[in-house]
C-alpha positions in Angstrom: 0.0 0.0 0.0 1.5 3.1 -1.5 1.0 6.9 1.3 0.1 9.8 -0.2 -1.2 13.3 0.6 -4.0 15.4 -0.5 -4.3 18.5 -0.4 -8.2 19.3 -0.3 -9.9 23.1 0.4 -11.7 23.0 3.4 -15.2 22.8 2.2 -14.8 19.5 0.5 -12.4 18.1 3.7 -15.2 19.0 6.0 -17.9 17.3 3.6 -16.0 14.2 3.2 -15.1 13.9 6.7 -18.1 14.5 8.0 -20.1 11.7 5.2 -17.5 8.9 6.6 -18.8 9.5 9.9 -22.0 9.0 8.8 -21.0 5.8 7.0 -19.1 4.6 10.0 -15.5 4.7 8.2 -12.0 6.2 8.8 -11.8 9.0 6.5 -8.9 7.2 4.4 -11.4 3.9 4.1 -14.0 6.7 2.9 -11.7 8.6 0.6 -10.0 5.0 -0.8 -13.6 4.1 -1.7 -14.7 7.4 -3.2 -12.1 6.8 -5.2 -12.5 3.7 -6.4 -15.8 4.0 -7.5 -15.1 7.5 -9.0 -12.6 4.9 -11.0 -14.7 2.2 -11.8 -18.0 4.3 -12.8 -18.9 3.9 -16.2 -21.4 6.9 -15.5 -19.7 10.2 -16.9 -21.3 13.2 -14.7 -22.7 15.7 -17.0 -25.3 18.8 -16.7 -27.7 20.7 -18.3 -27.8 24.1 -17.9 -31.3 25.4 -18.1 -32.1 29.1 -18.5 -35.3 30.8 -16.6 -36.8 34.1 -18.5 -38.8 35.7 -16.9 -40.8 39.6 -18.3 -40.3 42.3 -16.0 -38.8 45.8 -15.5 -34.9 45.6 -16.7 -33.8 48.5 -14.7 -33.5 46.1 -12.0 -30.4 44.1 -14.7 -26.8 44.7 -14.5 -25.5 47.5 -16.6 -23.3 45.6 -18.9 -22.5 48.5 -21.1 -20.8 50.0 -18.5 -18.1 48.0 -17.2 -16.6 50.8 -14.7 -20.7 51.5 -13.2 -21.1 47.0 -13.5 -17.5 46.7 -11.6 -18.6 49.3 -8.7 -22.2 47.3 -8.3 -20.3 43.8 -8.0 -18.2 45.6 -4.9 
C-alpha cells in the first residue's frame, strides 16, 4: 500500500469527513472508496444548464455597457 497526501480546500475536507462519519468509516477507508468508485463508474457526470426568463422591468439588470458602473455594483 502506496501513502500519499492530499491536499483538499476546506469545504470538501469537512464534507468528506463528516459523510465517513455518517457511514461509520475512517476518513482514508471513505476517501479510498470514493475513489474507487469514481474509478470504476462507467457513469460520466454531466449537466444541463437550463435558462429561466422571466418579463419584468430591466432596470433592476446589471448595466453591462458600462463596465466601470457594473464593476462598482459587483463591490
Amino acid at each position: 500500500m502506496k501513502r500519499t497526501t492530499l491536499i483538499l480546500d476546506d469545504e470538501l475536507f469537512r464534507r468528506v469527513k463528516k459523510d465517513s462519519l455518517q457511514a461509520g468509516q475512517s476518513f482514508k477507508d471513505y476517501v479510498t472508496e470514493l475513489l474507487r468508485l469514481g474509478l470504476t463508474s462507467k457513469k460520466k457526470v454531466s449537466f444541463h444548464l437550463q435558462w429561466k426568463t422571466q418579463k419584468g422591468d430591466p432596470a433592476h439588470l446589471l448595466p453591462v455597457e458600462d463596465r466601470d458602473r457594473l464593476f462598482d455594483l459587483l463591490d
